[in-house]
C-alpha positions in Angstrom: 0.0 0.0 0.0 2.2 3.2 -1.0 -0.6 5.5 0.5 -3.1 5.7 3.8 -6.6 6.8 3.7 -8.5 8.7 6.3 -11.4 7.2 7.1 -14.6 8.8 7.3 -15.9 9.1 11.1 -18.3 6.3 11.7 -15.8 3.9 10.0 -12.9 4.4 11.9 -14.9 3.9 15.5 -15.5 0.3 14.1 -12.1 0.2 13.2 -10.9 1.3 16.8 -13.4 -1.1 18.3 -11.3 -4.0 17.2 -8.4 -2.6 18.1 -6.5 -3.7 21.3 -3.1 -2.3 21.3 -0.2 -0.3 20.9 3.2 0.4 19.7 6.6 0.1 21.5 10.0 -1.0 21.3 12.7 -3.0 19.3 15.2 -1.9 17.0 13.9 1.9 17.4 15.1 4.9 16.4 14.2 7.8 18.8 13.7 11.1 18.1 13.7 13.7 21.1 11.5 16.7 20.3 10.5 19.7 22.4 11.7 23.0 24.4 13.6 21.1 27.2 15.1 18.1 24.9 19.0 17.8 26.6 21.5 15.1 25.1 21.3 13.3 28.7 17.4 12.5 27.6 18.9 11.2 24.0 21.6 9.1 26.0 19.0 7.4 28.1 16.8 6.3 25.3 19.3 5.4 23.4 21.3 3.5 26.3 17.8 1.1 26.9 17.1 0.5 22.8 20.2 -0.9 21.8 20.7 -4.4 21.0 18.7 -6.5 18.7 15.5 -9.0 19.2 16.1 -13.0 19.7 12.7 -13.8 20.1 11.1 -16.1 17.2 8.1 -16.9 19.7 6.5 -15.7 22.5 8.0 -15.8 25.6 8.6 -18.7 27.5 7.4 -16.2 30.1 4.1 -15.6 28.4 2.0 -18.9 29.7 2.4 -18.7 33.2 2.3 -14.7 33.2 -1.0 -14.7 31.8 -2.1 -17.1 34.8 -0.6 -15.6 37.5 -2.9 -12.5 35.9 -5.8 -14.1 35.3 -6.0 -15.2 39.0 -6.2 -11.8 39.7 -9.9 -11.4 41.0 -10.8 -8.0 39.4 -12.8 -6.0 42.1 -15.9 -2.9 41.6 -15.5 0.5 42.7 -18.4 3.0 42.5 -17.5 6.0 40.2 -20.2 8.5 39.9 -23.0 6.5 38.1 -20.8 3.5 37.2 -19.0 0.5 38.6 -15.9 0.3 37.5 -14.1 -3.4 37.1 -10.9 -3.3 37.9 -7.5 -5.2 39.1 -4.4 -3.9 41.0 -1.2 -5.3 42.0 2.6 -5.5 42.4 4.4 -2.7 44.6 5.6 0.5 44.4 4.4 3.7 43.0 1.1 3.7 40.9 0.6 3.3 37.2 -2.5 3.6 35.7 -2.8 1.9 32.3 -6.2 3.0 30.1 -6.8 0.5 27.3 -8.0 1.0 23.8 -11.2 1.4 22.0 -13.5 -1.7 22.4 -10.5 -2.8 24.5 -11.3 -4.5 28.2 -8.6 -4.6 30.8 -7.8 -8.1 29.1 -6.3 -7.0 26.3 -2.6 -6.1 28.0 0.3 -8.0 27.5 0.7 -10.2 30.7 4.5 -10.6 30.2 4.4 -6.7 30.5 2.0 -6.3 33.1 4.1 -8.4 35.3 7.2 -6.5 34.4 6.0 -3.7 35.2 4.4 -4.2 38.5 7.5 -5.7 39.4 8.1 -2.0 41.0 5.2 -0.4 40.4 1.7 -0.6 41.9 -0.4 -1.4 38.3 -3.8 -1.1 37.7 -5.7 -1.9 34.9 -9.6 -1.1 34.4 -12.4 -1.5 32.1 -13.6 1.8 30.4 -17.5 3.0 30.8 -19.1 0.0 29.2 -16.7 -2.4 28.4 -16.1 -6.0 30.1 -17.0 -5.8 33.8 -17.6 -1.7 34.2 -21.4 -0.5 33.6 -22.5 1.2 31.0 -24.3 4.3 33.7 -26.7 6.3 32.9 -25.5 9.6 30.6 -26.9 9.3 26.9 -24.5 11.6 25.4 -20.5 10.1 26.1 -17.8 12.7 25.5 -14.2 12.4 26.1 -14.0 14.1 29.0 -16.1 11.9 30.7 -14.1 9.0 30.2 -11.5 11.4 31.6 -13.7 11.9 34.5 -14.3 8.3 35.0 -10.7 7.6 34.9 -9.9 10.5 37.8 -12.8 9.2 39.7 -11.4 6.0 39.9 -7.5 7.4 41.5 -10.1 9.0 43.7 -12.1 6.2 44.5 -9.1 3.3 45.0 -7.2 6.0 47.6 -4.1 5.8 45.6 -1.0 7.6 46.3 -1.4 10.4 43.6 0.0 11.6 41.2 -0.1 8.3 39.7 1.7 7.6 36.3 -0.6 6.9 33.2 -0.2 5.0 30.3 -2.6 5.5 27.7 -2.8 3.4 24.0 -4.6 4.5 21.3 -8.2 5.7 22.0 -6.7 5.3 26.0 -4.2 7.9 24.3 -7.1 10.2 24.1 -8.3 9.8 27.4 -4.9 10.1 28.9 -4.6 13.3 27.3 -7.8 14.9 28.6 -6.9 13.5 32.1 -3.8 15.8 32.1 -5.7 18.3 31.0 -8.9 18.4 33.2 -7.3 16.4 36.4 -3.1 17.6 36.2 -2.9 17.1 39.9 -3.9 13.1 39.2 -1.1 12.8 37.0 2.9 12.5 37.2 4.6 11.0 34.4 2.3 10.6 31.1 2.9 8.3 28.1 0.5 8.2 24.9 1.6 6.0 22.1 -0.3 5.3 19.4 -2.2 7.5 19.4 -2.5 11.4 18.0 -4.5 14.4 19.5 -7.0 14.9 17.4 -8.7 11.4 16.9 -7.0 10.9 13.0 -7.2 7.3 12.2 -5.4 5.6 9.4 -6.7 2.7 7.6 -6.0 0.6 4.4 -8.7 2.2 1.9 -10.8 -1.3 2.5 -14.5 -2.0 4.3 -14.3 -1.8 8.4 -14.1 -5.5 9.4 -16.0 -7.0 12.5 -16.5 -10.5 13.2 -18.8 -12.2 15.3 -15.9 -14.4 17.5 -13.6 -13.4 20.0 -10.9 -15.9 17.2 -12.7 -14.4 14.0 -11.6 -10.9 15.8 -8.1 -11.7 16.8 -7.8 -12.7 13.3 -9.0 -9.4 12.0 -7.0 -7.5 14.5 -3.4 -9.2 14.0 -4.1 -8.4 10.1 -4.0 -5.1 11.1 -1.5 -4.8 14.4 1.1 -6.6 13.2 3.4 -5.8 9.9 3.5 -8.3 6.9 7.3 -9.1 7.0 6.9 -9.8 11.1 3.7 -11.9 10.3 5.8 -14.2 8.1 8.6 -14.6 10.4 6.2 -15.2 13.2 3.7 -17.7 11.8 2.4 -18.3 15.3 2.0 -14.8 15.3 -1.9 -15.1 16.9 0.1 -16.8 20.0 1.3 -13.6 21.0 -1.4 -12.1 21.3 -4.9 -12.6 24.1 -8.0 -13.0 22.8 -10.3 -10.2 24.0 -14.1 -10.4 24.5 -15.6 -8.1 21.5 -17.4 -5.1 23.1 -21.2 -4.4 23.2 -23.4 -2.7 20.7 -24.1 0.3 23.7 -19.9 0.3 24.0 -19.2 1.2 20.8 -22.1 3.5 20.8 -20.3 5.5 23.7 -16.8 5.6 22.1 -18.6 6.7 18.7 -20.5 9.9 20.4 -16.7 10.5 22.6 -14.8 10.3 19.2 -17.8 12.2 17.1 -17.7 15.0 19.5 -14.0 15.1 20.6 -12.4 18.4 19.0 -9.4 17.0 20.4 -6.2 18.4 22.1 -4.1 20.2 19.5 -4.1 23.4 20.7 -4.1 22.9 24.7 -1.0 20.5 24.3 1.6 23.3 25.6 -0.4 23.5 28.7 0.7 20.2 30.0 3.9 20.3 31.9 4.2 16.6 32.6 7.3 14.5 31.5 5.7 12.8 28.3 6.8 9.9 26.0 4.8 9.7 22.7 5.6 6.2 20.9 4.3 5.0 17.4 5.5 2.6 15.5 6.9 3.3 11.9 5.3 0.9 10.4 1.9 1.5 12.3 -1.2 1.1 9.7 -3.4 2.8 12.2 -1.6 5.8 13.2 1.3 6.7 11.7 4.2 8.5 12.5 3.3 11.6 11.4 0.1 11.3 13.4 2.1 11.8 16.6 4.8 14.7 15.4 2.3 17.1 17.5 2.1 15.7 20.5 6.0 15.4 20.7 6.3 18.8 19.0 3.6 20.5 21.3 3.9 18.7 24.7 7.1 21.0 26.4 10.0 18.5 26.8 8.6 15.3 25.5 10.2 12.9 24.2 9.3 11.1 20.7 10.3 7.1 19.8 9.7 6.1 16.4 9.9 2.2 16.7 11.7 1.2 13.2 9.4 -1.6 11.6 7.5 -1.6 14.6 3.2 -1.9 13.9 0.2 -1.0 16.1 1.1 -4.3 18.3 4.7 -3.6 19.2 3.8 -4.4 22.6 2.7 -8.0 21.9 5.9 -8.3 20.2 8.3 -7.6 22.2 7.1 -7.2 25.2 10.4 -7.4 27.4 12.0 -4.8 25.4 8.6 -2.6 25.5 8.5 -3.2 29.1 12.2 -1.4 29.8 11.3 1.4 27.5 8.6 2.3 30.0 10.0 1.3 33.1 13.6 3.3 32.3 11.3 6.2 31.5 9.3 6.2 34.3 12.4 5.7 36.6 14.9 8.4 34.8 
């Protein structure tokens, strides 16, 4: 395909809602962008990049991970007019991770997520609507209120705040509205895949949507995951979890958020958090250019491009995606 079509609106919601996510790490080239960029920032991302991937499978890692999540009971909180499913564990300071569009707290990377909360404090959620978390009661759904959600939920677990936030793709979106409306919730902040203005790129081809949670996965690795990897992973739906797909009334709430969203473009300069925007280069969904502003815009953030990475980096290579974060979060 030598050239990505926008969408129009009601197509790329389905699109989104298939989508479980995100881009990170291996043989990446990173690009430091911003007001406060200093060659010490360079030298750190650089320092945790190098070296070159072994893995031809998932990790042997992967199996027991995703069990020692699993028996996780996930616990209810009331926020406002919802109850919010959620799970928390591992130690240290928080980090709040907000999943995509159509996306339950299922859909992370359990070799990450046990990483990471080997010294941090993680918690993962369903959004307004999706998995165990009610739909509520308000008709019209705008960004801000999954924002609002998402602050009512620090509030409600009695978390040390700020907490740090991770945010992929449509949880990009929200993650950016949280700093903006809630900036005392929030320390560090990192939005990858993702762009601030709801842009979504597709091949120029119908929406798909399947009726299985396989049919999906199916759908969705087409899309994640770059040919050339796809051939050298042929197992490639192995590293991956099958997700629940999301309820009519779910994708109705992200449609009226995105619909009505006029995005963050021009409040950007307002956050003063220490950001890391990530896409992948070779990201279908949202590419590079996409996230230029955020990186551009966002006072001393830093900006990876993930050479021959796709929407899925994360599934990927999850070890090497899990020190990106972690040696940002820690620097």
């Amino acid at each position: 395909m030598s050239r990505e079509t926008i969408v129009p609106m009601y197509r790329s919601i389905f699109v989104l809602v298939i989508i479980t996510v995100i881009s990170l790490v291996i043989h990446i080239q990173v690009i430091i962008l911003a007001q406060d960029t200093t060659i010490v920032q360079t030298a750190q991302a650089q320092k945790i990049i190098n070296g070159t991937d072994t893995s031809a499978s998932p990790s042997s890692s992967y199996t027991s991970s995703s069990s020692l999540i699993n028996s996780i009971a996930a616990k209810k909180v009331k926020v406002g007019d919802i109850d919010v499913a959620y799970k928390i564990f591992g130690k240290g300071k928080p980090l709040l991770l907000i999943a995509g569009s159509g996306a339950s707290m299922d859909m992370w990377d359990p070799t990450v997520l046990k990483q990471l909360s080997a010294n941090h404090t993680v918690i993962i959620f369903d959004n307004r609507g999706k998995g165990q978390t009610s739909v509520g009661t308000i008709k019209n759904m705008t960004m801000s209120q999954f924002a609002n959600d998402t602050a009512g939920l620090i509030d409600a677990l009695a978390i040390q705040k700020p907490v740090d936030v991770l945010g992929v793709s449509f949880g990009g979106f929200i993650a950016q509205e949280l700093a903006l409306l809630h900036p005392g919730q929030v320390d560090r902040l990192i939005i990858y895949a993702s762009d601030c203005d709801g842009k979504i790129a597709v091949p120029a081809r119908p929406a798909p949507f399947a009726a299985t949670p396989i049919e999906q996965a199916k759908i969705v690795a087409d899309m994640i995951f770059p040919q050339q990897w796809k051939k050298e992973h042929p197992n490639y739906l192995s590293h991956m979890p099958i997700v629940p797909i999301p309820s009519l009334r779910a994708i109705q709430l992200e449609g009226q958020a995105i619909s009505s969203w006029r995005g963050t473009c021009d409040k950007l300069s307002i956050i003063s958090k220490p950001t890391l925007v990530i896409v992948g280069t070779d990201d279908i969904i949202v590419p590079p250019a996409y996230s230029l502003p955020l990186a551009e815009k966002i006072p001393g953030a830093w900006l990876v491009q993930i050479k021959g990475g796709g929407h899925g980096v994360m599934y990927q290579y999850p070890e090497k995606f899990s020190r990106i974060v972690l040696t940002f979060l820690e620097s």
